[in-house]
C-alpha positions as CSV (number, residue, x, y, z in Angstrom):
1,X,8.8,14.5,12.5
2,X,11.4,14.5,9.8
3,X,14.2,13.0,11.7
4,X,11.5,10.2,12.6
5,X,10.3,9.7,8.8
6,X,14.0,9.4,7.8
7,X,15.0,6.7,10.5
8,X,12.3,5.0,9.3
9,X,13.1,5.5,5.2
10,X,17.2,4.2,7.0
11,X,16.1,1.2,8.2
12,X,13.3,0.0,5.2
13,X,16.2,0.7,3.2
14,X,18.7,-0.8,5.0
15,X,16.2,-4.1,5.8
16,X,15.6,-4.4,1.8
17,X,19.5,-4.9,1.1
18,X,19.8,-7.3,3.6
19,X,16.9,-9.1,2.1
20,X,18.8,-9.1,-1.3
21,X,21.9,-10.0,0.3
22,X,21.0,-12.9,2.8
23,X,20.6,-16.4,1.0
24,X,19.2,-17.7,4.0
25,X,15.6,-18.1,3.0
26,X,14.0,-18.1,6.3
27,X,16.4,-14.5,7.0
28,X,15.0,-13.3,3.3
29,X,11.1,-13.5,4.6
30,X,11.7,-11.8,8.2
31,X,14.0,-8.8,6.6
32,X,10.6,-8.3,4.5
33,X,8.1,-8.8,6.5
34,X,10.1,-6.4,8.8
35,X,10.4,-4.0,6.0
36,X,6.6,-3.8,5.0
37,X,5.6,-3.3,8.8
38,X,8.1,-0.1,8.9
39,X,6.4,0.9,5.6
40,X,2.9,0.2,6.8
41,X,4.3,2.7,9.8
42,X,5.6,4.9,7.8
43,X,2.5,5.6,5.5
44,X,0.4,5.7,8.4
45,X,2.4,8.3,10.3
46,X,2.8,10.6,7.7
47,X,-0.9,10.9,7.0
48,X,-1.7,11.2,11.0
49,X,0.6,14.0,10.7
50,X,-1.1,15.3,7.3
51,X,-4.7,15.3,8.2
52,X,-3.7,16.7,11.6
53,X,-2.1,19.2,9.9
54,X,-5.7,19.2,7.4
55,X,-8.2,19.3,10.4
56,X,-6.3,22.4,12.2
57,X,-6.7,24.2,9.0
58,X,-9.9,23.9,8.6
59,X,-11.1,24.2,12.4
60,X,-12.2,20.4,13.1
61,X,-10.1,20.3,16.4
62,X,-13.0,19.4,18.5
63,X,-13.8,23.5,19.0
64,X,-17.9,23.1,17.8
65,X,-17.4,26.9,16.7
66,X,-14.1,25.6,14.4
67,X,-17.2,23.3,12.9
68,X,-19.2,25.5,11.8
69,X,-17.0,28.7,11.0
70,X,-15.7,25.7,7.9
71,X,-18.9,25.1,6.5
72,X,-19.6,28.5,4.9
73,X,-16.7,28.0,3.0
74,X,-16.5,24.5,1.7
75,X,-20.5,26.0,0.4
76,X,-19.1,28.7,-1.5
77,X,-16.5,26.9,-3.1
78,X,-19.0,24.2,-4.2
């Protein structure tokens, strides 16, 4: 996962200099749109990978028993 994250933080970075650097307008737009799709990627992979990480704690991976061994204790911390 991190060598994935840090491709993907490479080439935003690497599409945002070219966007300062090109004075072709129509270049300028498609180096940031391309740049805000490998964001909007890279948000939403890390928090796949975060509330997978979330559910497995707390037992929601499908398993009915993981279900219901969590509720007694969200109750007592509430």
């Amino acid at each position: 996962m991190d060598n994935v994250v840090s491709s993907l933080d490479v080439a935003i970075e690497a599409l945002n200099l070219a966007e300062k650097i090109s004075s072709i307008t129509p270049a300028k737009a498609a180096f940031g749109s391309v740049g805000a799709l490998l964001t909007m990627i890279r948000v939403r992979f890390c928090y796949n990978e975060m509330k997978f990480q979330v559910d497995g704690l707390l037992g929601f991976g499908g398993e009915r028993a993981g279900v219901c061994r969590a509720w007694p204790i969200l109750r007592r911390h509430l």
